[in-house]
MIZAKE-744675 format. One record per residue: chain; x, y, z of N, C-alpha, C, O in turn; residue number from 1. Coordinates in steps of 0.2 Angstrom, whole numbers. Last residue first. Layout:
MIZAKE-744675
+------+-------+-------+-------+-------+-------+-------+-------+-------+-------+-------+-------+-------+-----+
: unit :   n_X :   n_Y :   n_Z :  ca_X :  ca_Y :  ca_Z :   c_X :   c_Y :   c_Z :   o_X :   o_Y :   o_Z : pos :
+------+-------+-------+-------+-------+-------+-------+-------+-------+-------+-------+-------+-------+-----+
:    A :     X :     Y :     Z :     X :     Y :     Z :     X :     Y :     Z :     X :     Y :     Z : NUM :
...
+------+-------+-------+-------+-------+-------+-------+-------+-------+-------+-------+-------+-------+-----+
***
This chain:
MIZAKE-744675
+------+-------+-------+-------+-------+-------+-------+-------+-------+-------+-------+-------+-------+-----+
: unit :   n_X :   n_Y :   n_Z :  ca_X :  ca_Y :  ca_Z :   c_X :   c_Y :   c_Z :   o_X :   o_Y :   o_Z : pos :
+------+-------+-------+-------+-------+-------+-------+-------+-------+-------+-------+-------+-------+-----+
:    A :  -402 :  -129 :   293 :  -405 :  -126 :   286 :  -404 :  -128 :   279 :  -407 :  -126 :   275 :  69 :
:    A :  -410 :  -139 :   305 :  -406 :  -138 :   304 :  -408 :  -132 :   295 :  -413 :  -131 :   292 :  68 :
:    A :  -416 :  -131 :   322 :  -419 :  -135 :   316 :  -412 :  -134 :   311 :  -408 :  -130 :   313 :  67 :
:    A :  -409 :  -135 :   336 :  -411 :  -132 :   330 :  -411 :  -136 :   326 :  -409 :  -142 :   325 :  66 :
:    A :  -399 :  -139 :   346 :  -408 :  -144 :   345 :  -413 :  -137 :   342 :  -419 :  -134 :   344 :  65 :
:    A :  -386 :  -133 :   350 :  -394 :  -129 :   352 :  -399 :  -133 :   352 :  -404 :  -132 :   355 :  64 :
:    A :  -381 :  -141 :   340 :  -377 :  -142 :   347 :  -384 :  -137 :   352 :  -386 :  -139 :   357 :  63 :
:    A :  -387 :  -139 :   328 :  -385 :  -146 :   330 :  -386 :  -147 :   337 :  -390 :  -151 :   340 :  62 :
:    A :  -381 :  -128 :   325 :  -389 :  -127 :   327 :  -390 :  -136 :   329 :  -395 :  -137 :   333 :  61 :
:    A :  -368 :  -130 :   324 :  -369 :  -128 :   329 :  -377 :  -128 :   329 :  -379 :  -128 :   335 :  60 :
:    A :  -371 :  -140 :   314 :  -366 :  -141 :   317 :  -370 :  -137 :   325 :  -373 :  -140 :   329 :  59 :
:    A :  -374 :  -130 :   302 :  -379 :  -135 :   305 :  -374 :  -136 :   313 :  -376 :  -133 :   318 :  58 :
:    A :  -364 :  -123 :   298 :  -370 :  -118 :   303 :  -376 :  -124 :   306 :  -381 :  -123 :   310 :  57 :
:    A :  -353 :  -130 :   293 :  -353 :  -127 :   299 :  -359 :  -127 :   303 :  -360 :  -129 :   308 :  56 :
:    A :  -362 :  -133 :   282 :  -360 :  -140 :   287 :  -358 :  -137 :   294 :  -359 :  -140 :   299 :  55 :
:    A :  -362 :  -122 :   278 :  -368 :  -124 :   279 :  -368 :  -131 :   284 :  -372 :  -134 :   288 :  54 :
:    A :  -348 :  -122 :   273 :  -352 :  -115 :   278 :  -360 :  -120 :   280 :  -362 :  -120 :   286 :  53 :
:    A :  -347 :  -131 :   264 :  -342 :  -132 :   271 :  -346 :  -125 :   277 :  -345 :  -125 :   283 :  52 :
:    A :  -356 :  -128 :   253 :  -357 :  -134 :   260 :  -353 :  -136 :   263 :  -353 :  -142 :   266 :  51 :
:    A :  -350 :  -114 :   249 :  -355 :  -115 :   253 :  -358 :  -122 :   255 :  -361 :  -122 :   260 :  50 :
:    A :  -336 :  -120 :   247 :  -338 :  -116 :   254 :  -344 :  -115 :   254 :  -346 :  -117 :   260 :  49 :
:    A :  -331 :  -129 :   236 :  -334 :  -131 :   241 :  -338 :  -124 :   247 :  -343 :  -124 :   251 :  48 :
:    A :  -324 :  -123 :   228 :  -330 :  -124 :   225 :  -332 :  -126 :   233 :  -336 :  -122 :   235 :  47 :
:    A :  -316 :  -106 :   234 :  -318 :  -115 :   235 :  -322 :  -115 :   235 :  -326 :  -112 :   237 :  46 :
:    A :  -316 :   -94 :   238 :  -314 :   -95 :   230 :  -315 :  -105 :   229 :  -314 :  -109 :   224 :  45 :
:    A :  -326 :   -83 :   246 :  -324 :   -89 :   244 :  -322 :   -90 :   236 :  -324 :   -88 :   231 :  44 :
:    A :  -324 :   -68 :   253 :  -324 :   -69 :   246 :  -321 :   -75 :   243 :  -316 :   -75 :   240 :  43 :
:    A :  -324 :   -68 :   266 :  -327 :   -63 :   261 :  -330 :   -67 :   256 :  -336 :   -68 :   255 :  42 :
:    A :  -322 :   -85 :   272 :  -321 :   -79 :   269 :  -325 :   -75 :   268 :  -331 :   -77 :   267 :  41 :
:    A :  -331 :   -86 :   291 :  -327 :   -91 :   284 :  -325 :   -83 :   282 :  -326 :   -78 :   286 :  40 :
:    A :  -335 :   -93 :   309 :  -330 :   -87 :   303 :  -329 :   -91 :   296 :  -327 :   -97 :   295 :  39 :
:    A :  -346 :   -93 :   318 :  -344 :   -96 :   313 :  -341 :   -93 :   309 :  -344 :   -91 :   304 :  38 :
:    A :  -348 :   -96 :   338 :  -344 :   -91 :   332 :  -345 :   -96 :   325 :  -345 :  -103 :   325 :  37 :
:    A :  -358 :   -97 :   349 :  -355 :  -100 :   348 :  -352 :   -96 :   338 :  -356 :   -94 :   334 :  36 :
:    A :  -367 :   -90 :   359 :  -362 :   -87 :   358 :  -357 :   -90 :   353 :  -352 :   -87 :   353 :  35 :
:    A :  -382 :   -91 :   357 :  -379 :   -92 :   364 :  -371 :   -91 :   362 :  -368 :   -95 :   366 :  34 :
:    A :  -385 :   -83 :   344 :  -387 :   -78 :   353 :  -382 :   -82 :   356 :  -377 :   -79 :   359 :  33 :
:    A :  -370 :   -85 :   334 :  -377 :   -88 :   336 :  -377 :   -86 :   345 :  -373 :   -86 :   350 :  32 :
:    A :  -361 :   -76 :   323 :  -363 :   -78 :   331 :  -370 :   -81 :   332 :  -376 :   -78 :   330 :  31 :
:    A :  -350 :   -75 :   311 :  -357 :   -75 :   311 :  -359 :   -78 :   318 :  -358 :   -84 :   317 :  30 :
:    A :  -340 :   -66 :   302 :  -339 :   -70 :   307 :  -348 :   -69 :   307 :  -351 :   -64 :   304 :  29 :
:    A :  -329 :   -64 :   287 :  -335 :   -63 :   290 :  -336 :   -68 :   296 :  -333 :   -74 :   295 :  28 :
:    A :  -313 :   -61 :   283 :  -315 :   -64 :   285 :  -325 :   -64 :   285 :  -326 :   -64 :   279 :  27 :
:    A :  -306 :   -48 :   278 :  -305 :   -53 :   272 :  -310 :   -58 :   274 :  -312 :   -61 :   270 :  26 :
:    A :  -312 :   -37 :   287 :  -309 :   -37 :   278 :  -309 :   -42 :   276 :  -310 :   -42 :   270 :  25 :
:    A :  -326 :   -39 :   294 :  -320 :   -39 :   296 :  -317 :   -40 :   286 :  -320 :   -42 :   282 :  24 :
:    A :  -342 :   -41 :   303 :  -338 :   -41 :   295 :  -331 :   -38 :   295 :  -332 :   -32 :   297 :  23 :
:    A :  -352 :   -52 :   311 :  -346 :   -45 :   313 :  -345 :   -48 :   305 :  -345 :   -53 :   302 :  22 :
:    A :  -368 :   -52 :   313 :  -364 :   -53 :   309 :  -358 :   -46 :   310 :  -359 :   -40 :   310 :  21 :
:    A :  -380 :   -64 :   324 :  -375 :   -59 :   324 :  -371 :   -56 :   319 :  -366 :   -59 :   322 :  20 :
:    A :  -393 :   -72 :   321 :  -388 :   -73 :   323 :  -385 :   -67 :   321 :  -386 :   -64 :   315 :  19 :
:    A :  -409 :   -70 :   321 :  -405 :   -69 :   329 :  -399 :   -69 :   326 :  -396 :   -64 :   328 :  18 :
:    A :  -413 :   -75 :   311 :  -417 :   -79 :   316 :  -412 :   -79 :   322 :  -411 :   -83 :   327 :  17 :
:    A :  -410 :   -66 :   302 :  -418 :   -64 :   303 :  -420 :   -68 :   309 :  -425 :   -67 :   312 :  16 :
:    A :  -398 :   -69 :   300 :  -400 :   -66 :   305 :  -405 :   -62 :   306 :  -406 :   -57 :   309 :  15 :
:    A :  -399 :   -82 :   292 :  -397 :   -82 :   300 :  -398 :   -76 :   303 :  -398 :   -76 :   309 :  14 :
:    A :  -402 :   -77 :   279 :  -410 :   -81 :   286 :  -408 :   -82 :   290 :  -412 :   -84 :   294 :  13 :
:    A :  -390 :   -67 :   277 :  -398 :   -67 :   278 :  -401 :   -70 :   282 :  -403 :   -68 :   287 :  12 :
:    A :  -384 :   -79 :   276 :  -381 :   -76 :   282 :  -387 :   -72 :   282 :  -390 :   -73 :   287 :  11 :
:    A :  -389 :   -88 :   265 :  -390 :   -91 :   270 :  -388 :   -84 :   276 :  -390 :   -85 :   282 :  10 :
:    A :  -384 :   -78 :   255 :  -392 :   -77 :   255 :  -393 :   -81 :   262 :  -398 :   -79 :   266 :   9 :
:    A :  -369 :   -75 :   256 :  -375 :   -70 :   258 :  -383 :   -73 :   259 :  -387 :   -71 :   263 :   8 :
:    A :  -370 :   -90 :   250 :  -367 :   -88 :   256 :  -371 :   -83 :   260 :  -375 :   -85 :   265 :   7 :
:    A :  -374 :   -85 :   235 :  -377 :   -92 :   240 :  -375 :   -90 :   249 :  -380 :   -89 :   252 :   6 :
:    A :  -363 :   -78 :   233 :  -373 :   -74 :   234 :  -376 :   -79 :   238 :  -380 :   -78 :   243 :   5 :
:    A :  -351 :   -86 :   231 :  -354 :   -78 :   239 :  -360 :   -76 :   237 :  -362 :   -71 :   240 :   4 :
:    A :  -357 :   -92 :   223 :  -354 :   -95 :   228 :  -356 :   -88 :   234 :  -360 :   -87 :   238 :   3 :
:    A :  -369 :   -89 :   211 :  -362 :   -88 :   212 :  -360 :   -91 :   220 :  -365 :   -92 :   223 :   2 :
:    A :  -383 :   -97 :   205 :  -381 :   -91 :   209 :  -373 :   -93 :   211 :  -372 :   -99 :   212 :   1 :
+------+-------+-------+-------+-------+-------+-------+-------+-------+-------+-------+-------+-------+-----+
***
């Protein structure tokens, strides 16, 4: 799967589990209930972005004593 489907598929199971999705043009931001923000791009062009986005979203589920994904 392509870099931004990976990405989509993870911002799916975060907001089946609450968290928030603002979509803005070039960015995407993703909020966890207690407020804490995750912005990356639309449209990654970095082999890395889906495990610098997932190293994000751990991080804060880290900082809650969430399960990690």
């Amino acid at each position: 799967m392509s870099q931004c489907g990976d990405i989509k598929k993870l911002v799916r199971q975060l907001c089946k589990k609450g968290w928030k999705l603002e979509i803005t043009k070039k960015h995407w931001k993703i909020r966890h209930q207690q407020g804490r923000l995750v912005s990356f791009s639309a449209t990654p062009s970095d082999t890395n972005a889906v495990k610098n986005f997932r190293r994000d979203i751990n991080r804060v589920l880290k900082e809650y004593g969430e399960q990690k994904i």
